[in-house]
N, C-alpha and C positions, 0 to 999 in steps of 0.2 A: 834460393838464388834463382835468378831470372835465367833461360833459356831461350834460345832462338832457333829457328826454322823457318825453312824455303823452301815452298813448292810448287812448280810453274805447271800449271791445269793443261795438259793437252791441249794443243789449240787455242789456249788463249794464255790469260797473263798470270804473273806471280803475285804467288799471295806469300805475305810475308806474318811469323805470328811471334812475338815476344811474351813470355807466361813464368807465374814462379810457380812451383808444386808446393804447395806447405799443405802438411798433416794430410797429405795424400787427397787432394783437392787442388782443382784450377784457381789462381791467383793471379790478378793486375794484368787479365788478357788484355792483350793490344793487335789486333788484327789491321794490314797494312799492305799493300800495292800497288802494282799501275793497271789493277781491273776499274771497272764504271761499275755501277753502285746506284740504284733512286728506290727509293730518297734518301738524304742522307743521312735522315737517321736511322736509315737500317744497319747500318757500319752498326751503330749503338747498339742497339739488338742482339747482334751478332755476339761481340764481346759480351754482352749480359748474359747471354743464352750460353756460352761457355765457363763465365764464373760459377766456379761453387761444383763444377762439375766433378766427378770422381777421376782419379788423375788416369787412371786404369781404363776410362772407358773407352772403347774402337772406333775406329774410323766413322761405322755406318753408324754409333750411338752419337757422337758428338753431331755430327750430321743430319741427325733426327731432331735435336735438341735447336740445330739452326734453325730449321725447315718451322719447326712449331712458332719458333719466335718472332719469325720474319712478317713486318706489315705486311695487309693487304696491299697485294697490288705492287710490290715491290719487283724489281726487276734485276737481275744479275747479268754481264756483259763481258765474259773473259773469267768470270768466278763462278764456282759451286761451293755450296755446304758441303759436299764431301772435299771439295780439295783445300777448302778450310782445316776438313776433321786430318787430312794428310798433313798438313804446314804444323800442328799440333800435334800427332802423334812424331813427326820427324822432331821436330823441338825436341820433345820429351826421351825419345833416343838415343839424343846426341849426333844425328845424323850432320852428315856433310857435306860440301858443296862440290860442282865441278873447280869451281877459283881456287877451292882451298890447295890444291895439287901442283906438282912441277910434272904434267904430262910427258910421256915420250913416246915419240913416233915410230916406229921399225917399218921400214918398204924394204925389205932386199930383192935380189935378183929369185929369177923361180923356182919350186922346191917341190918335190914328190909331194904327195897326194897324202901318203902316211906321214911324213916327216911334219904337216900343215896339221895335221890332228896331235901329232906329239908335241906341238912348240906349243899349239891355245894349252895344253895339260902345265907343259913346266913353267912356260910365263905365268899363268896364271896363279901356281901355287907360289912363283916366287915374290908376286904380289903380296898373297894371302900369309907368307913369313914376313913382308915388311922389308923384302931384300931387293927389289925393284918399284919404280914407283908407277903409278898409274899407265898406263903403256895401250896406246891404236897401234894394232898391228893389219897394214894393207897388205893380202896375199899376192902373190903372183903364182899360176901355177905351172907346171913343168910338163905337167899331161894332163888329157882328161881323167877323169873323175865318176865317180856316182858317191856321192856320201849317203850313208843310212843313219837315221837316230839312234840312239843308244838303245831304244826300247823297240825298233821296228824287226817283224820277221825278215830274215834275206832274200828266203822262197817268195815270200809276198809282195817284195820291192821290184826285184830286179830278174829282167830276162837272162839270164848266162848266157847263152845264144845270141843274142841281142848284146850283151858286153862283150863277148870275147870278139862278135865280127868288128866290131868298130873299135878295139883296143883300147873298151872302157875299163879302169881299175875300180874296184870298189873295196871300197871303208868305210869301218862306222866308226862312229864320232865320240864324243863323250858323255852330249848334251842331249836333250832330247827331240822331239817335231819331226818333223817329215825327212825323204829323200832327197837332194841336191843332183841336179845335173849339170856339172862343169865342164867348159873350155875354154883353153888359154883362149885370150882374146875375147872372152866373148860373155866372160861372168865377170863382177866385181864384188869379190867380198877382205871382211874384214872383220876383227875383232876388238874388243875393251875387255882390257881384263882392268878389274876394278876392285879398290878395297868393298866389303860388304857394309862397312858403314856408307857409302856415297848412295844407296837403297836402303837404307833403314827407315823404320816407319813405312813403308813402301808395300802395297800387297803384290804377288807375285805376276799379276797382269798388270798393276801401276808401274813393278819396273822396268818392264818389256817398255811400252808410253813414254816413261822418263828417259832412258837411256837410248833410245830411237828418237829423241825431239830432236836433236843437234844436227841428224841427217837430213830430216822432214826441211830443218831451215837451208841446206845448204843447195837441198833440189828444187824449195822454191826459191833460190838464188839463181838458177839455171832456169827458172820458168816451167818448172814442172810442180802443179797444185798435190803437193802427197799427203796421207793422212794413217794414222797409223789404226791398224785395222784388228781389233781382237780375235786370239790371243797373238801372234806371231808375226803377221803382215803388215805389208806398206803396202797402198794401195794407193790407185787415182783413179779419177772418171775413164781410163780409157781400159782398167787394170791390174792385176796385181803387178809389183814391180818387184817387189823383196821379202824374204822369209829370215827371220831371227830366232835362235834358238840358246840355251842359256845351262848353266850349271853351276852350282854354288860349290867351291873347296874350298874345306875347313882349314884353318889356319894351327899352326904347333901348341899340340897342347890344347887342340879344342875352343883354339880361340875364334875373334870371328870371320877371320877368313876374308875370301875373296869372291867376285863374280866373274864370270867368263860371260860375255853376251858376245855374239858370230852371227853376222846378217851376211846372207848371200844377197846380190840383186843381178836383174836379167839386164844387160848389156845389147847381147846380138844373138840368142840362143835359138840352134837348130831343132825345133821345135817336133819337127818330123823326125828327125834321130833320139830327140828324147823319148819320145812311145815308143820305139824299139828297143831301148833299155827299161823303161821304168813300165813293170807292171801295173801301178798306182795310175799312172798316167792312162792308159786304155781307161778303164775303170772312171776315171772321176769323169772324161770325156764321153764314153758311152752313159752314164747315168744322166748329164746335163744335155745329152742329145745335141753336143759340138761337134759338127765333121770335120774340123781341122786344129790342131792343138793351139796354129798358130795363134787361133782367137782367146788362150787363153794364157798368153804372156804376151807383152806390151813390153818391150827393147826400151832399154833410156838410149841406146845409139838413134831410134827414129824418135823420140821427145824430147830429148836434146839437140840433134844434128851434131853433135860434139864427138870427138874421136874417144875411146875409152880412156887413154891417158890423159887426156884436159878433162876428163867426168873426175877421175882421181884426183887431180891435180884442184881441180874446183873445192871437191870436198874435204880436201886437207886443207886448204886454206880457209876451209870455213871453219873449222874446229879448231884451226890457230885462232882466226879473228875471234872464237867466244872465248876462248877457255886457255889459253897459249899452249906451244907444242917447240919441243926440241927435238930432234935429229937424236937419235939412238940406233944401236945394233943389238944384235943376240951378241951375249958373250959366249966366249969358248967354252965354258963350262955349261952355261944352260944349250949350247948347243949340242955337247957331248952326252950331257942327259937325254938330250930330244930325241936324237939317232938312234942311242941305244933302245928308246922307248919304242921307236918306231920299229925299232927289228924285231924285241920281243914282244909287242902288245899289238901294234894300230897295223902291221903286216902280218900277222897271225891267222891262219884261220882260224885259231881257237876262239880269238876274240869275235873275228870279222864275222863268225856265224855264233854265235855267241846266242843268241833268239834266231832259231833257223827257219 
């Protein structure tokens, strides 16, 4: 039985691949997009180059098998043989699209620092049971902030001294990557919790890539060239703008569950108050020999000129216009879980130093 698969290459276009699997071998590949292609018989190649193939075989082997087959001299424009070897293994997954879903949006009003760490945990497991549907959730927050990764020491992140003079709270998160430094007004983040079939076939830095292209489109709507930067970051010529961090929960029963992806981005951050909490910060600035932190965040408030709520307001309409989006809330019940979460886990010290 014939299968299909969608995979839009970073930066450039979708490659689309139709394949049957018989007796565990590639069958009646059809490789297909809006990428450029010379000559055109390498389109032919390509599909030959994947017939007959072992149905089993990875991204980088299908990929290799392209590379071999491909004419001299031929040229790709928006395609790679790996993002081929992705449109093929997703096929073969069963993997799924952003269209296939009824999105829902959540903005509410602002919300503690712990309570924003407890709501990415139960939306997203409620995802991962199939009891909520695909869900952008835009934070707002109620205070500052320092969020720590799951796996980061606390000693090693954060000044205490430096958080308590400026009435910084700190939490760590679920997922993994660096320290966050938040303020109302002046960060924009958000999260997808997403079924884990919409990343399948997907390696764990393609779906950082995949699930960041939708924002990439919405800041070059706004006139900001952004590009997504391994493994974590978005980044432009003037630098870095945004950090994204990610955690798979399993679904009941072992099934397959869901993703949480959570990108912070810099807005208007007091760049000089963040070295005074964040350890990490002294550190990466004295090693690059930067006198001032401010050189190394770049505000979308000065690459936009745009207030922070028309940047939000932009970017939700851009992820309406690809992928449509309805108006949702937390329910009273996953809110009740959140709270609770957040009083016995994400405001714990046991947790919050958890890696001290």
């Amino acid at each position: 039985m014939a299968v299909h698969g969608e995979y839009k290459v970073p930066g450039g276009k979708l490659v689309v691949v139709d394949v049957d699997a018989e007796d565990g071998v590639l069958r009646h590949v059809r490789v297909a997009g809006d990428f450029f292609l010379e000559p055109d018989e390498a389109l032919d190649a390509v599909n030959a180059a994947l017939e007959g193939a072992p149905a089993d075989t990875d991204t980088a082997g299908l990929a290799a098998r392209i590379d071999a087959a491909l004419p001299a001299g031929t040229v790709m424009y928006g395609l790679t043989a790996e993002g081929v070897g992705v449109a093929v293994r997703r096929a073969l997954a069963g993997a799924t699209d952003w269209t296939d879903y009824d999105w829902q949006l959540i903005h509410e009003a602002p919300q503690p620092p712990a309570l924003h760490m407890a709501l990415d945990e139960v939306l997203t497991a409620e995802v991962a049971a199939g009891r909520r549907p695909p869900t952008l959730r835009v934070w707002e927050w109620a205070a500052p902030a320092v969020i720590i990764g799951s796996f980061q020491s606390l000693r090693n992140e954060v000044d205490p001294e430096g958080a308590a003079r400026h009435g910084i709270e700190v939490v760590r998160r679920i997922s993994g990557g660096g320290a966050m430094f938040v303020e109302p007004g002046n960060t924009i983040t958000y999260s997808l919790s997403v079924p884990a079939s919409l990343v399948q076939g997907l390696s764990f830095q393609d779906s950082y890539a995949y699930l960041d292209e939708w924002v990439l489109g919405a800041l070059g709507d706004m006139g900001i060239r952004a590009w997504y930067q391994p493994l974590n970051d978005i980044a432009t010529d003037q630098g870095k703008i945004a950090g994204a961090a990610q955690k798979r929960i399993v679904g009941p029963g072992g099934g397959p569950g869901a993703v949480l992806h959570h990108v912070t981005m810099s807005y208007d951050i007091d760049a000089d108050k963040m070295v005074e909490v964040l350890r990490i910060g002294r550190e990466k600035l004295s090693g690059k020999g930067t006198a001032s932190a401010k050189k190394r965040v770049d505000p979308l408030r000065r690459q936009t000129g745009l207030a922070r709520e028309a940047v939000i307001d932009r970017m939700i309409g851009s992820f309406r216009a690809r992928y449509g989006l309805a108006h949702g809330t937390v329910t009273d019940e996953e809110l009740a879980r959140a709270q609770e979460l957040a009083r016995t886990k994400f405001m714990s010290p046991r947790w919050t130093a958890r890696v001290p």
